[in-house]
N, C-alpha and C positions, 0 to 999 in steps of 0.2 A: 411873299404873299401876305394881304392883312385881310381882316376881318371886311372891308367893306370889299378886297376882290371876291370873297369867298360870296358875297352877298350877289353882288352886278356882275361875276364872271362867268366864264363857261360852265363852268362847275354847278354853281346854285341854277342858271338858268335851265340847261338840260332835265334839273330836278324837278325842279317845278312847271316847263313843259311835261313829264311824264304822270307829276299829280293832277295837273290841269287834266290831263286825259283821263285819267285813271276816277279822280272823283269830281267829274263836273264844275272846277273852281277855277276862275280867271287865274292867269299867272302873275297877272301883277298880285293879286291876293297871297299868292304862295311866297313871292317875294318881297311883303310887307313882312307878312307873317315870320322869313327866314330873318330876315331884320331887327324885328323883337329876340325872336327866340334864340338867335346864335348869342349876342350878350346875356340873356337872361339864365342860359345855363352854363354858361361860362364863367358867370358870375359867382350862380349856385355851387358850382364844384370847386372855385376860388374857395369860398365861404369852407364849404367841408372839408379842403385840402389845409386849411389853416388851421381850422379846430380840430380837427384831427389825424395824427398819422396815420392811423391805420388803413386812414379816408386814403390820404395820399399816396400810400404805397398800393393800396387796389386801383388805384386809377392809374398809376404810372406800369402797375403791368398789363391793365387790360389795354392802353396805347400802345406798349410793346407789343402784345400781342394778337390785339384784335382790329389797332387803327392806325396803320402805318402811313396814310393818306393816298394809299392807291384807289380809293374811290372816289380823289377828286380828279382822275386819269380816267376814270371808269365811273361816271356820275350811276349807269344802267344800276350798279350794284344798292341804291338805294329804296330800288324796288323790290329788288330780291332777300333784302337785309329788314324790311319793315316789321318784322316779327321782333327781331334783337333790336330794333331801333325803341318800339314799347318799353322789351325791359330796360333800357337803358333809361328809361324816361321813370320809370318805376323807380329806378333804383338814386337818381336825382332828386326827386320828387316827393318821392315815398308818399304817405296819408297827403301830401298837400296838391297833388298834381289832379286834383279834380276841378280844385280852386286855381288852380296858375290855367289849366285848359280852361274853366270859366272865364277867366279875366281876359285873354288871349283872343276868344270866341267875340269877346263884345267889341272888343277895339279891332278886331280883323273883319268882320264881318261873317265869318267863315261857322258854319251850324256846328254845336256841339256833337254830333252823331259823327262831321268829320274831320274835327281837331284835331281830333287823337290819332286818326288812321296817317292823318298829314306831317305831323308833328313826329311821329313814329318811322318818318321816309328822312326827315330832316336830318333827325338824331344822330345816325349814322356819317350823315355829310360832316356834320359840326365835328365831331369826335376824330373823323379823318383826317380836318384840319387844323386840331390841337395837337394831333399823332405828328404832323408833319412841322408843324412850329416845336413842336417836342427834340424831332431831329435836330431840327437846323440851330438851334441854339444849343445842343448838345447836353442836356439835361438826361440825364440817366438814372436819378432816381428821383423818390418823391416829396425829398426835403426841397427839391426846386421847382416844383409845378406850382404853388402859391405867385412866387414872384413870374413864372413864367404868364400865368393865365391874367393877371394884374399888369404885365406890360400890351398882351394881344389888347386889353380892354383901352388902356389907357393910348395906346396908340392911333385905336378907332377913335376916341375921342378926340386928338388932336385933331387928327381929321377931317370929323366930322364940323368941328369948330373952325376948321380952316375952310373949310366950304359950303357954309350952309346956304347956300341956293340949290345945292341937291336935296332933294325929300329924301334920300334913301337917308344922308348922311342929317337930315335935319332928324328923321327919326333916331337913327343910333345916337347922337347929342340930348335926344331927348331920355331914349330908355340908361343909358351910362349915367346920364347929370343925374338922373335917380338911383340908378346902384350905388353912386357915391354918399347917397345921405345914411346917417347914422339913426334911425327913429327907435327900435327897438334892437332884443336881442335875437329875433325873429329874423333868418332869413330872407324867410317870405314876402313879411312886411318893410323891409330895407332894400330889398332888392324887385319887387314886386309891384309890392301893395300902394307904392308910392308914385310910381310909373305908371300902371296899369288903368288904378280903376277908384281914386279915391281922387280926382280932381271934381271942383267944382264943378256946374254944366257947362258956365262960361270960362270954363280953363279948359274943361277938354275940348270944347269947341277951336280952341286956339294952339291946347297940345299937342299928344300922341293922334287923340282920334279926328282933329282936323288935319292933322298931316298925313297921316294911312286915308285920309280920303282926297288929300289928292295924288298918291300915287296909286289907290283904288276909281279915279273919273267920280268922287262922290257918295263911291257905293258902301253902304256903311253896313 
C-alpha cells in the first residue's frame, strides 16, 4: 500500500464519507484535505524522528502500540478515535498547529471551526498507515522510522510525477516538491510555509489552490 492508495482507497474514502456526514463537507474536500495532510505530517514527524531520538522512540511505540493499521480494515474506528486523533495533532504540531490548521483552512476551503474536528478523524487513519508500512518493512525501532517515513514520501512522489494528470497525484507532487526545499530551520516553514500559503496570487492560482479546485468543482 502507498500513500496515494491510502488517499483514493477504501480506507480514506469510507473516512471522509463519514466526515461528509458528520460535518456538513463534500467528500471531495475531505479528500483534498487527506491529500495535503497525510505528507504534511508525515513529513513533520520525518523532521522530529531525525532531530531527535527520543522523538523517534515515542513514535515507534506509540505505532507499536496504538497504530498497528487495523483501522484501515476498520475505516468506522476514525470516528470513534477523533478525540486521540486531536492529541495526536497537538503532539505534531504543538504551538504551530493553529498556523498549519490556518493555512490548511485557506487552500481546502474547509472553515476553521471545522479543520480541526476533520483533521482530528484523519489523524488516526494516517498513523494506522505508518503502523502498517512500519510492519511491512520490519522496522522495530526508532533509529529506522526517519528513513522509513522518507521512503513512503519519496515514493508518493515518484508517482505522483509519473502521473500527473491525476489532481490527487498533481496535488501530492505539489505539497512533497515543497517538503523537499531547504528554506529555514523551521519545520513549519520548510515543509509548510512553502507549499501552503506563501505563493504568489498568480502561482497559487496555478498551484496547490488551483489544483484542490479542481478536484473541489471550483469551490474554494
Amino acid at each position: 500500500m502507498n500513500l496515494i492508495d491510502l488517499i483514493t482507497g477504501s480506507a480514506g474514502n469510507q473516512v471522509a464519507e463519514k466526515a461528509e456526514n458528520k460535518f456538513g463537507i463534500s467528500k471531495n474536500q475531505i479528500i483534498a484535505l487527506l491529500a495535503v495532510a497525510a505528507p504534511l505530517v508525515i513529513s513533520y514527524l520525518r523532521k522530529k524522528s531525525q532531530e531527535n531520538p527520543n522523538e523517534a522512540d515515542a513514535l515507534n511505540n506509540a505505532l507499536e502500540k496504538d497504530h498497528d493499521g487495523s483501522i484501515l480494515n476498520d475505516p468506522s474506528q476514525a470516528e470513534t478515535r477523533q478525540q486521540e486523533g486531536g492529541s495526536i495533532l497537538d503532539h505534531i504540531f504543538g504551538g504551530q498547529k493553529g498556523q498549519v490548521e490556518n493555512q490548511l483552512s485557506q487552500n481546502t476551503g474547509i472553515s476553521m471551526d471545522k479543520i480541526g474536528p476533520v483533521l482530528a478523524m484523519l489523524a488516526p487513519l494516517i498513523m494506522g498507515f505508518i503502523g502498517k508500512e512500519k510492519q511491512a518493512s520490519g522496522v522495530n525501532s526508532g533509529g529506522g522510522l526517519g528513513d522509513l517515513l522518507g521512503g513512503i514520501l519519496g515514493g508518493a512522489q515518484n508517482q505522483a510525477q509519473a502521473e500527473p494528470s491525476n489532481p490527487i497525484n498533481d496535488i501530492l507532487g505539489q505539497v512533497l516538491g515543497g517538503g523537499s526545499q531547504q528554506s529555514s530551520g523551521n519545520p513549519l516553514n520548510d515543509i509548510l510555509g512553502g507549499v501552503l500559503g506563501r505563493e504568489t496570487s498568480s502561482e497559487k492560482q496555478d498551484g496547490l489552490g488551483g489544483l484542490l479546485g479542481s478536484i473541489l468543482g471550483g469551490r474554494k
